[in-house]
N, C-alpha and C positions, 0 to 999 in steps of 0.2 A: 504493500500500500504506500511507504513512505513515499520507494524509485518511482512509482505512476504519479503520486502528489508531483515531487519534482519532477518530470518529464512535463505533467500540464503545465505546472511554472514555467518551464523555460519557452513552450511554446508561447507566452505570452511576455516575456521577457527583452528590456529593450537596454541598450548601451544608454548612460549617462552622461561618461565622463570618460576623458582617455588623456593621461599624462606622460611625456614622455621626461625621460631625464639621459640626462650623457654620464657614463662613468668611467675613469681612466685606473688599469693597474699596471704594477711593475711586470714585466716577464724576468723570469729569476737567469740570473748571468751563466754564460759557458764554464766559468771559474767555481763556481757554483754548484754545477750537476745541472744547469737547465740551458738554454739556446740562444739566449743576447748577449752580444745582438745579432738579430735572424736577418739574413739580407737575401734575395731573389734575385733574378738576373733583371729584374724592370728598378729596383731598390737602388739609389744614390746611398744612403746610411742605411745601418741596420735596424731594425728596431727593439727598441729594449723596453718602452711600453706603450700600450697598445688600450683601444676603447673601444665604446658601446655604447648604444644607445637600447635601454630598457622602459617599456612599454608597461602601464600600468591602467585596465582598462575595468573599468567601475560599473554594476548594472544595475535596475534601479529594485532589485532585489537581496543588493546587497554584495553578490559573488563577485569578487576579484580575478580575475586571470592575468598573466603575466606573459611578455615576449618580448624579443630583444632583435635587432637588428643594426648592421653596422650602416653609419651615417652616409647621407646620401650629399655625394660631392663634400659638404660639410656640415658643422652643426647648425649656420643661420639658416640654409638654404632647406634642409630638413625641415626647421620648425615652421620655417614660411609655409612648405608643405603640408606638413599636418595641420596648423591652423587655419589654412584659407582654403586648403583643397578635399584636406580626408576627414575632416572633424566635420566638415557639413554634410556630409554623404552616408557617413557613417554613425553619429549621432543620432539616438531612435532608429535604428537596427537593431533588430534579434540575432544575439549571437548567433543562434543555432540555425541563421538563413547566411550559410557563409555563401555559397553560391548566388544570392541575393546580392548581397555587401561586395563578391570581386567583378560581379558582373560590371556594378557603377562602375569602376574601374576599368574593362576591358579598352581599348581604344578601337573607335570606329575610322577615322579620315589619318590617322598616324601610327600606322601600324608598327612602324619602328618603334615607336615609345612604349615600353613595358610597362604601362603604368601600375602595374598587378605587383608589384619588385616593393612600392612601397608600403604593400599592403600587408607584408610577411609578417611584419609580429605580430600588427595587431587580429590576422588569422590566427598566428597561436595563439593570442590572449584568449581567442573565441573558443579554440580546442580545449586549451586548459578550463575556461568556464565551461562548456557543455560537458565535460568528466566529472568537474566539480558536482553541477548540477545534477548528475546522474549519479552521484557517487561511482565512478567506475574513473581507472587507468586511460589515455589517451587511446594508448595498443590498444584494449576492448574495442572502444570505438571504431579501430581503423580493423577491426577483425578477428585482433587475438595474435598473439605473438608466437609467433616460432622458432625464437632464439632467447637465450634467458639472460645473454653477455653479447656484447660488441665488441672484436679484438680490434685492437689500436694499433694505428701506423702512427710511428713517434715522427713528426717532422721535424726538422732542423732546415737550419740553410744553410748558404752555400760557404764552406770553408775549404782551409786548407787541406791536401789530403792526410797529413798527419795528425789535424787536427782531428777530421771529420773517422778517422781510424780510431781513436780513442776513444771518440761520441760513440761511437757502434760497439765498440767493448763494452761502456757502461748502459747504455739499451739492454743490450743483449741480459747481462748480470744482471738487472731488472727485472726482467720476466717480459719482456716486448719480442715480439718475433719480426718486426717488419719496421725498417728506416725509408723514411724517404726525405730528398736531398734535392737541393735545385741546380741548375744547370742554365746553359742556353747564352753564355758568355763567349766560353773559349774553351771549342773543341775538346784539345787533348790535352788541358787541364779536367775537364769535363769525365773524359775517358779514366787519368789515374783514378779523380774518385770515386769513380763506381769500383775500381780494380781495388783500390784502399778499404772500402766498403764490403768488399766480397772477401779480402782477407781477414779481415776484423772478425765479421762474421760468420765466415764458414758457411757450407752447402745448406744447410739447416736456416738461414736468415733471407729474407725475404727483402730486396730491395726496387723503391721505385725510384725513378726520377722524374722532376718536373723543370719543364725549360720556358715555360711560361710565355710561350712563341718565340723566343728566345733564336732560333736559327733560320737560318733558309733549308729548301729544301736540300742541297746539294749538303750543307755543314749535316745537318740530319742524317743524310746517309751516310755521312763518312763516321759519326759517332755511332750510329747503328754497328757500322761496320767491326769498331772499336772495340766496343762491347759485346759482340755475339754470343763471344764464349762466356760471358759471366752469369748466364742464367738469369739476369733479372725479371723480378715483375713483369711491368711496363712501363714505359717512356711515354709520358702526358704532353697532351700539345706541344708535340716537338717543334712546329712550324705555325703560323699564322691559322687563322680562322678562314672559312669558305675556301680552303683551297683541297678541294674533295679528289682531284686526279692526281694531286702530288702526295696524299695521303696514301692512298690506294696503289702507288706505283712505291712508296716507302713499305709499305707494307708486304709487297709481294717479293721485296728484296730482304729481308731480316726474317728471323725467327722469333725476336725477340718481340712482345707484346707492344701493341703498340693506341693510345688512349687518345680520349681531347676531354677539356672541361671547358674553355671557355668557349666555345663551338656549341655549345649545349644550350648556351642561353640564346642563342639567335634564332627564332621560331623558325621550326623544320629541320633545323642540320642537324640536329642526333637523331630524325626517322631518313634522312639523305646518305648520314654517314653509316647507318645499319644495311639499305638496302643496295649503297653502294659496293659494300664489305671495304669499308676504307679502316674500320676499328675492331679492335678484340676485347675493349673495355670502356666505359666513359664513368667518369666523374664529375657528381654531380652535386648541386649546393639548392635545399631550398627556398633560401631567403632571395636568390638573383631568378629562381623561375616562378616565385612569387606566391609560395606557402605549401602549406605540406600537401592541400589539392593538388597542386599543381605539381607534387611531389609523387604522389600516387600516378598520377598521369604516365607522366615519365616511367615508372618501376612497371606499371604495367607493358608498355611499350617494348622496355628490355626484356622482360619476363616474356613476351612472345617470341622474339627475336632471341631467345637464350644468348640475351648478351652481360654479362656481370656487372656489377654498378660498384661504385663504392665513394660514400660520401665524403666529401670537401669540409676545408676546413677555414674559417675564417675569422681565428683569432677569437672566436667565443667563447664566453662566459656560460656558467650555468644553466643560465634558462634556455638559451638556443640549445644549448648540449642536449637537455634534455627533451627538447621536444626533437632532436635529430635521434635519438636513445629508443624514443618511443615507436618512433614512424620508421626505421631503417629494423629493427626486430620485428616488425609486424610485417615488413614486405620482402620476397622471397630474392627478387633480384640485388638483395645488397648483399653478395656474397663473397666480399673482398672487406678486411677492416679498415675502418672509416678513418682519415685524416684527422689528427690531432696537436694541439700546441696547448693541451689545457692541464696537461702534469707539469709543465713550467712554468704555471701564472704562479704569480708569486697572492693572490688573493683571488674570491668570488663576490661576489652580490648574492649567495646565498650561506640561509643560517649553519648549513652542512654541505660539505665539497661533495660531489657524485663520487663517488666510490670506484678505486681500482683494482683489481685483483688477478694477479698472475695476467697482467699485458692487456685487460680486458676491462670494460665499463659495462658494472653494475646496473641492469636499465631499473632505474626509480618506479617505486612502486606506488599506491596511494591514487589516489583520486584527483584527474586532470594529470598536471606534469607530475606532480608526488611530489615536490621540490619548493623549498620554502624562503620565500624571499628576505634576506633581511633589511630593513628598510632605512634603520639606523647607520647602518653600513652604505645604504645608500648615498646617504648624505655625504657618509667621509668619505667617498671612494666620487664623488660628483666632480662635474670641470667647472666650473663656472665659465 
Protein backbone atom coordinates (compact mmCIF):
# COMPACT_ATOMS: atom_id res chain seq x y z
CA UNK A 1 0.00 0.00 0.00
CA UNK A 2 2.68 2.49 1.17
CA UNK A 3 4.83 1.91 -2.82
CA UNK A 4 1.11 2.43 -4.72
CA UNK A 5 0.60 5.73 -2.12
CA UNK A 6 3.97 6.82 -3.47
CA UNK A 7 3.60 5.94 -7.14
CA UNK A 8 0.11 8.13 -7.03
CA UNK A 9 2.34 10.83 -5.43
CA UNK A 10 4.60 11.05 -7.87
CA UNK A 11 2.22 10.80 -10.71
CA UNK A 12 1.10 14.16 -9.43
CA UNK A 13 4.39 15.59 -8.47
CA UNK A 14 5.98 18.72 -9.84
CA UNK A 15 9.70 20.39 -9.73
CA UNK A 16 9.81 23.56 -7.53
CA UNK A 17 13.11 24.56 -7.29
CA UNK A 18 16.56 23.58 -8.87
CA UNK A 19 19.97 24.97 -7.44
CA UNK A 20 22.95 24.53 -8.99
CA UNK A 21 26.31 25.03 -7.07
CA UNK A 22 30.06 24.77 -8.58
CA UNK A 23 32.56 22.72 -6.24
CA UNK A 24 36.37 22.41 -6.70
CA UNK A 25 38.71 19.55 -5.01
CA UNK A 26 42.32 18.70 -4.94
CA UNK A 27 43.37 15.56 -7.11
CA UNK A 28 45.92 13.88 -4.75
CA UNK A 29 49.68 14.38 -6.30
CA UNK A 30 51.89 11.52 -8.27
CA UNK A 31 54.30 11.94 -5.14
CA UNK A 32 51.46 10.83 -3.20
CA UNK A 33 50.12 7.59 -4.78
CA UNK A 34 47.59 9.60 -6.93
CA UNK A 35 47.83 11.22 -10.77
CA UNK A 36 48.67 15.32 -10.42
CA UNK A 37 49.15 16.50 -12.39
CA UNK A 38 47.13 14.47 -15.00
CA UNK A 39 47.88 16.07 -18.55
CA UNK A 40 46.33 14.69 -22.09
CA UNK A 41 47.69 15.32 -25.30
CA UNK A 42 44.90 18.58 -25.94
CA UNK A 43 46.37 19.69 -21.93
CA UNK A 44 48.81 22.81 -21.92
CA UNK A 45 49.26 22.04 -17.71
CA UNK A 46 48.30 19.28 -15.99
CA UNK A 47 45.62 19.21 -13.66
CA UNK A 48 45.98 18.97 -10.09
CA UNK A 49 42.25 20.16 -9.24
CA UNK A 50 39.48 19.68 -10.86
CA UNK A 51 35.35 20.73 -10.42
CA UNK A 52 31.73 20.27 -10.69
CA UNK A 53 28.90 21.49 -10.82
CA UNK A 54 26.13 19.73 -8.59
CA UNK A 55 22.41 19.92 -9.12
CA UNK A 56 20.03 20.17 -6.37
CA UNK A 57 16.40 19.67 -7.54
CA UNK A 58 13.51 20.26 -4.86
CA UNK A 59 9.67 18.85 -5.45
CA UNK A 60 6.97 20.33 -4.13
CA UNK A 61 6.45 17.08 -2.02
CA UNK A 62 9.40 17.56 -0.51
CA UNK A 63 11.82 14.78 -2.20
CA UNK A 64 15.24 16.00 -3.01
CA UNK A 65 17.28 14.20 -5.87
CA UNK A 66 20.79 15.03 -6.76
CA UNK A 67 23.02 15.22 -10.07
CA UNK A 68 26.04 16.63 -11.18
CA UNK A 69 27.56 17.67 -14.39
CA UNK A 70 30.68 19.34 -15.42
CA UNK A 71 30.25 23.13 -16.47
CA UNK A 72 29.30 24.17 -19.70
CA UNK A 73 32.15 26.36 -21.56
CA UNK A 74 32.12 27.96 -17.92
CA UNK A 75 30.44 28.73 -14.77
CA UNK A 76 28.78 32.32 -15.88
CA UNK A 77 27.69 30.87 -19.11
CA UNK A 78 26.16 27.69 -17.37
CA UNK A 79 24.09 29.67 -14.94
CA UNK A 80 22.88 32.13 -17.67
CA UNK A 81 21.76 28.66 -18.95
CA UNK A 82 19.88 27.39 -16.36
CA UNK A 83 18.24 30.47 -15.23
CA UNK A 84 16.91 31.86 -18.58
CA UNK A 85 16.80 28.66 -20.49
CA UNK A 86 16.11 25.31 -18.29
CA UNK A 87 14.54 26.67 -15.19
CA UNK A 88 11.52 27.91 -17.34
CA UNK A 89 10.95 24.68 -19.13
CA UNK A 90 11.57 22.70 -16.54
CA UNK A 91 9.86 24.35 -13.43
CA UNK A 92 6.34 22.46 -12.90
CA UNK A 93 7.54 19.23 -14.56
CA UNK A 94 6.83 15.95 -13.13
CA UNK A 95 9.91 14.32 -12.45
CA UNK A 96 8.64 11.08 -13.56
CA UNK A 97 7.69 12.64 -17.36
CA UNK A 98 11.59 12.65 -18.18
CA UNK A 99 10.73 12.20 -21.69
CA UNK A 100 8.37 15.07 -21.25
CA UNK A 101 11.08 17.52 -19.65
CA UNK A 102 14.14 16.34 -22.61
CA UNK A 103 11.75 16.57 -25.26
CA UNK A 104 11.55 20.78 -24.54
CA UNK A 105 14.93 20.36 -25.13
CA UNK A 106 15.21 18.40 -28.35
CA UNK A 107 16.23 20.88 -31.06
CA UNK A 108 14.07 21.40 -34.12
CA UNK A 109 15.92 24.09 -36.87
CA UNK A 110 19.70 23.21 -35.11
CA UNK A 111 20.30 20.00 -35.17
CA UNK A 112 23.92 20.49 -34.36
CA UNK A 113 23.02 22.00 -30.98
CA UNK A 114 22.64 19.19 -28.30
CA UNK A 115 20.67 20.97 -26.32
CA UNK A 116 19.79 17.53 -24.25
CA UNK A 117 23.98 17.66 -22.80
CA UNK A 118 22.46 20.39 -20.53
CA UNK A 119 19.91 18.47 -19.22
CA UNK A 120 22.06 15.42 -17.65
CA UNK A 121 21.93 16.16 -14.15
CA UNK A 122 19.01 17.48 -13.70
CA UNK A 123 17.63 13.94 -15.56
CA UNK A 124 19.49 12.34 -12.77
CA UNK A 125 18.11 14.53 -10.07
CA UNK A 126 14.66 13.09 -11.61
CA UNK A 127 16.05 9.39 -11.48
CA UNK A 128 17.20 9.74 -8.01
CA UNK A 129 13.61 11.34 -7.14
CA UNK A 130 11.49 8.75 -8.99
CA UNK A 131 13.69 5.79 -6.60
CA UNK A 132 13.21 7.93 -3.81
CA UNK A 133 9.68 8.20 -4.46
CA UNK A 134 9.34 4.56 -5.02
CA UNK A 135 11.49 3.43 -2.43
CA UNK A 136 13.43 1.26 -4.89
CA UNK A 137 17.52 1.58 -6.22
CA UNK A 138 17.85 3.50 -9.68
CA UNK A 139 19.12 -0.32 -11.24
CA UNK A 140 15.38 -1.41 -10.25
CA UNK A 141 14.12 1.13 -12.31
CA UNK A 142 16.31 0.60 -15.28
CA UNK A 143 15.58 -3.27 -14.92
CA UNK A 144 17.47 -5.00 -12.26
CA UNK A 145 21.16 -5.21 -12.30
CA UNK A 146 23.24 -7.88 -13.41
CA UNK A 147 26.50 -7.01 -12.11
CA UNK A 148 26.86 -6.47 -8.31
CA UNK A 149 30.67 -4.42 -8.87
CA UNK A 150 32.15 -2.34 -11.68
CA UNK A 151 35.84 -3.11 -12.36
CA UNK A 152 37.92 0.09 -12.75
CA UNK A 153 40.23 1.33 -15.26
CA UNK A 154 42.69 3.53 -13.20
CA UNK A 155 43.52 6.44 -15.47
CA UNK A 156 46.41 8.53 -15.32
CA UNK A 157 48.02 10.76 -17.82
CA UNK A 158 50.50 11.12 -19.94
CA UNK A 159 54.19 10.69 -18.35
CA UNK A 160 57.30 9.65 -18.56
CA UNK A 161 57.97 6.01 -19.28
CA UNK A 162 59.77 5.50 -16.18
CA UNK A 163 57.57 7.33 -14.44
CA UNK A 164 54.34 5.80 -15.84
CA UNK A 165 56.37 2.01 -15.13
CA UNK A 166 56.18 2.71 -11.56
CA UNK A 167 52.33 4.14 -11.76
CA UNK A 168 51.60 0.48 -13.02
CA UNK A 169 53.53 -1.34 -10.39
CA UNK A 170 51.48 0.49 -7.64
CA UNK A 171 47.87 -0.14 -9.64
CA UNK A 172 48.69 -3.23 -10.10
CA UNK A 173 49.72 -3.87 -5.88
CA UNK A 174 46.31 -2.30 -5.47
CA UNK A 175 44.03 -4.65 -6.74
CA UNK A 176 43.39 -2.76 -10.25
CA UNK A 177 43.73 -4.92 -13.21
CA UNK A 178 43.50 -2.32 -16.07
CA UNK A 179 45.65 1.26 -16.60
CA UNK A 180 44.87 3.54 -19.10
CA UNK A 181 47.21 6.21 -20.23
CA UNK A 182 47.19 9.01 -22.83
CA UNK A 183 48.99 9.46 -25.98
CA UNK A 184 48.49 11.26 -29.40
CA UNK A 185 51.68 13.72 -28.87
CA UNK A 186 54.76 11.84 -30.17
CA UNK A 187 54.67 8.60 -31.64
CA UNK A 188 57.56 6.74 -30.28
CA UNK A 189 57.54 8.27 -27.19
CA UNK A 190 53.82 7.03 -27.23
CA UNK A 191 55.09 3.44 -28.29
CA UNK A 192 57.81 3.18 -25.06
CA UNK A 193 54.99 3.76 -22.85
CA UNK A 194 52.61 1.32 -23.69
CA UNK A 195 56.14 -1.06 -23.90
CA UNK A 196 56.95 0.48 -20.16
CA UNK A 197 53.37 -0.32 -19.32
CA UNK A 198 53.34 -3.86 -20.56
CA UNK A 199 56.56 -4.44 -18.51
CA UNK A 200 55.35 -3.18 -15.22
CA UNK A 201 52.49 -5.19 -15.67
CA UNK A 202 52.84 -8.31 -17.01
CA UNK A 203 50.54 -10.44 -19.47
CA UNK A 204 48.00 -10.52 -16.80
CA UNK A 205 47.23 -6.37 -16.86
CA UNK A 206 45.07 -4.88 -19.05
CA UNK A 207 46.17 -1.62 -20.99
CA UNK A 208 44.40 1.09 -22.88
CA UNK A 209 45.38 4.03 -24.45
CA UNK A 210 43.79 7.27 -25.23
CA UNK A 211 45.01 9.83 -27.88
CA UNK A 212 42.29 12.17 -27.77
CA UNK A 213 42.53 12.80 -31.62
CA UNK A 214 45.60 13.40 -30.96
CA UNK A 215 47.31 11.94 -34.42
CA UNK A 216 46.69 11.72 -38.18
CA UNK A 217 45.90 8.93 -39.70
CA UNK A 218 49.29 7.99 -41.20
CA UNK A 219 51.14 8.62 -37.09
CA UNK A 220 48.12 6.12 -36.08
CA UNK A 221 49.28 3.55 -38.01
CA UNK A 222 52.60 3.75 -37.56
CA UNK A 223 51.82 3.42 -33.56
CA UNK A 224 49.41 0.70 -34.33
CA UNK A 225 52.32 -0.61 -35.91
CA UNK A 226 54.59 -0.06 -32.79
CA UNK A 227 52.41 -1.73 -30.41
CA UNK A 228 51.19 -4.87 -32.02
CA UNK A 229 52.82 -7.11 -30.19
CA UNK A 230 51.85 -5.79 -26.67
CA UNK A 231 48.45 -7.04 -26.42
CA UNK A 232 46.73 -4.04 -25.40
CA UNK A 233 43.10 -3.39 -24.82
CA UNK A 234 42.25 -0.72 -27.35
CA UNK A 235 43.48 2.54 -28.64
CA UNK A 236 40.45 5.33 -28.36
CA UNK A 237 40.13 7.86 -30.98
CA UNK A 238 43.38 7.54 -32.24
CA UNK A 239 42.43 10.00 -35.03
CA UNK A 240 39.98 12.83 -35.59
CA UNK A 241 36.04 12.47 -35.59
CA UNK A 242 33.82 11.67 -38.82
CA UNK A 243 36.73 10.23 -40.43
CA UNK A 244 34.87 6.71 -40.84
CA UNK A 245 37.30 5.35 -44.09
CA UNK A 246 40.42 6.14 -42.26
CA UNK A 247 39.06 4.36 -39.39
CA UNK A 248 38.09 1.24 -41.09
CA UNK A 249 41.30 1.20 -43.31
CA UNK A 250 43.21 1.59 -39.41
CA UNK A 251 41.54 -1.05 -38.50
CA UNK A 252 41.81 -3.61 -41.05
CA UNK A 253 45.79 -3.04 -40.67
CA UNK A 254 46.36 -3.86 -36.67
CA UNK A 255 45.04 -6.60 -34.42
CA UNK A 256 45.06 -4.56 -31.92
CA UNK A 257 41.47 -3.13 -30.77
CA UNK A 258 40.69 -0.39 -31.99
CA UNK A 259 37.62 2.51 -30.16
CA UNK A 260 36.32 6.22 -30.43
CA UNK A 261 34.57 8.27 -27.68
CA UNK A 262 34.35 11.46 -28.93
CA UNK A 263 32.70 10.35 -32.25
CA UNK A 264 29.90 9.02 -30.18
CA UNK A 265 28.43 12.25 -29.34
CA UNK A 266 27.81 13.51 -32.97
CA UNK A 267 24.24 12.11 -33.72
CA UNK A 268 24.63 8.94 -35.86
CA UNK A 269 28.42 8.10 -35.86
CA UNK A 270 28.42 5.39 -33.25
CA UNK A 271 25.23 3.54 -35.57
CA UNK A 272 27.85 4.64 -38.82
CA UNK A 273 30.97 3.54 -37.17
CA UNK A 274 29.00 -0.07 -36.04
CA UNK A 275 27.72 -0.77 -39.60
CA UNK A 276 30.79 0.41 -41.16
CA UNK A 277 32.95 -2.07 -38.92
CA UNK A 278 35.32 0.98 -38.45
CA UNK A 279 35.38 -0.06 -34.39
CA UNK A 280 35.74 -3.10 -31.82
CA UNK A 281 34.61 -0.96 -28.98
CA UNK A 282 33.28 2.62 -28.18
CA UNK A 283 33.37 4.66 -25.02
CA UNK A 284 30.89 6.32 -23.88
CA UNK A 285 29.81 9.39 -21.23
CA UNK A 286 26.23 10.06 -20.25
CA UNK A 287 26.32 13.58 -19.33
CA UNK A 288 27.69 14.71 -23.28
CA UNK A 289 24.70 12.34 -24.87
CA UNK A 290 22.43 13.81 -22.51
CA UNK A 291 21.34 11.58 -19.52
CA UNK A 292 21.13 8.04 -18.73
CA UNK A 293 17.81 7.93 -21.46
CA UNK A 294 19.93 8.68 -23.76
CA UNK A 295 22.26 6.33 -22.11
CA UNK A 296 20.17 3.33 -22.49
CA UNK A 297 19.63 4.26 -26.08
CA UNK A 298 23.16 3.96 -26.91
CA UNK A 299 23.75 0.33 -24.64
CA UNK A 300 20.88 -0.94 -26.52
CA UNK A 301 22.29 -0.01 -29.93
CA UNK A 302 25.69 -1.89 -28.82
CA UNK A 303 23.93 -4.75 -27.40
CA UNK A 304 22.46 -5.42 -30.80
CA UNK A 305 25.43 -4.99 -32.69
CA UNK A 306 27.54 -7.09 -29.85
CA UNK A 307 29.75 -4.31 -29.69
CA UNK A 308 31.40 -3.79 -25.84
CA UNK A 309 30.92 -0.29 -24.27
CA UNK A 310 32.72 0.88 -21.43
CA UNK A 311 32.18 4.08 -19.66
CA UNK A 312 34.02 7.58 -19.75
CA UNK A 313 35.39 9.35 -17.22
CA UNK A 314 35.14 12.90 -16.51
CA UNK A 315 36.64 13.82 -13.42
CA UNK A 316 33.43 13.02 -11.40
CA UNK A 317 32.47 13.38 -8.19
CA UNK A 318 30.19 11.01 -6.27
CA UNK A 319 26.98 11.78 -7.40
CA UNK A 320 27.72 11.27 -11.26
CA UNK A 321 29.67 8.07 -10.06
CA UNK A 322 26.80 6.80 -8.89
CA UNK A 323 24.25 7.36 -11.03
CA UNK A 324 27.12 5.85 -13.87
CA UNK A 325 27.34 2.66 -10.85
CA UNK A 326 23.72 2.30 -11.26
CA UNK A 327 22.87 2.48 -15.01
CA UNK A 328 26.39 0.63 -16.41
CA UNK A 329 25.30 -2.61 -13.86
CA UNK A 330 21.97 -2.76 -15.14
CA UNK A 331 22.89 -2.79 -18.94
CA UNK A 332 24.50 -5.72 -20.54
CA UNK A 333 26.72 -3.97 -23.15
CA UNK A 334 29.16 -2.23 -20.45
CA UNK A 335 31.39 -5.03 -20.55
CA UNK A 336 34.69 -3.58 -20.35
CA UNK A 337 35.59 -1.44 -16.70
CA UNK A 338 34.56 1.86 -16.61
CA UNK A 339 37.17 4.80 -16.71
CA UNK A 340 38.01 6.36 -13.55
CA UNK A 341 40.00 9.31 -11.61
CA UNK A 342 37.87 9.02 -8.55
CA UNK A 343 40.53 6.81 -6.19
CA UNK A 344 42.75 10.05 -6.58
CA UNK A 345 40.32 12.92 -5.52
CA UNK A 346 41.70 13.98 -2.72
CA UNK A 347 37.68 14.79 -1.31
CA UNK A 348 33.68 14.14 -2.36
CA UNK A 349 30.55 16.06 -1.90
CA UNK A 350 29.22 13.16 -0.27
CA UNK A 351 28.77 12.02 3.59
CA UNK A 352 30.52 8.50 2.59
CA UNK A 353 33.06 7.96 -0.52
CA UNK A 354 31.55 4.97 -2.83
CA UNK A 355 33.39 2.16 -1.88
CA UNK A 356 36.27 0.18 -3.58
CA UNK A 357 37.00 -3.37 -3.23
CA UNK A 358 39.77 -5.56 -4.91
CA UNK A 359 39.88 -2.87 -8.36
CA UNK A 360 36.02 -2.72 -8.38
CA UNK A 361 33.11 -0.07 -7.31
CA UNK A 362 30.79 -1.14 -4.90
CA UNK A 363 27.34 -0.20 -6.85
CA UNK A 364 25.31 1.91 -3.96
CA UNK A 365 22.45 0.44 -2.63
CA UNK A 366 19.27 2.27 -1.18
CA UNK A 367 16.66 4.17 -2.68
CA UNK A 368 17.36 6.48 -5.87
CA UNK A 369 21.31 6.81 -6.13
CA UNK A 370 21.68 5.33 -2.32
CA UNK A 371 24.34 8.15 -1.87
CA UNK A 372 24.18 10.94 0.45
CA UNK A 373 24.90 14.31 -0.08
CA UNK A 374 26.70 16.23 2.40
CA UNK A 375 25.68 19.75 2.04
CA UNK A 376 27.91 21.29 4.63
CA UNK A 377 30.66 20.04 2.61
CA UNK A 378 29.17 21.61 0.16
CA UNK A 379 29.74 24.87 1.20
CA UNK A 380 33.41 24.21 1.94
CA UNK A 381 34.27 22.54 -1.06
CA UNK A 382 32.00 25.66 -3.36
CA UNK A 383 34.07 28.26 -5.81
CA UNK A 384 32.65 31.37 -5.42
Amino acid sequence: MGLKLKQKAGEQMKIVDIKMMAVEIPVIPLTEGGIAPYRGSQDKIGTTRTNSLIFRVTTDEGIVGWGEMNAIMNWKVTKALLEDYIKPLVIGKNPFDINGIMREFAPVYNPQLNTKCFLAAIETACWDIMGKAANQPVYALLGGKIRERIDICYCTGMMEPAELKEKARQVKEEGYRTLKTKGGVDVLKDIRRAQALREAGGEDFDIRVDMNQGYDTLQALRYLHGVEELGLQYIEQPIGVNKFDDMKSLRSRTTTPIGINEDCYIPNNLLRAVTEGCIDVAVVDFEPLGGLSELARIAAIAREAKLALAHHCGWDMGVKLAAILHATSAMPAFSYPMDSTYQAHGDDVLTERIRIADGSFLVPEGPGLGVEVDEEKLQFLAVQ
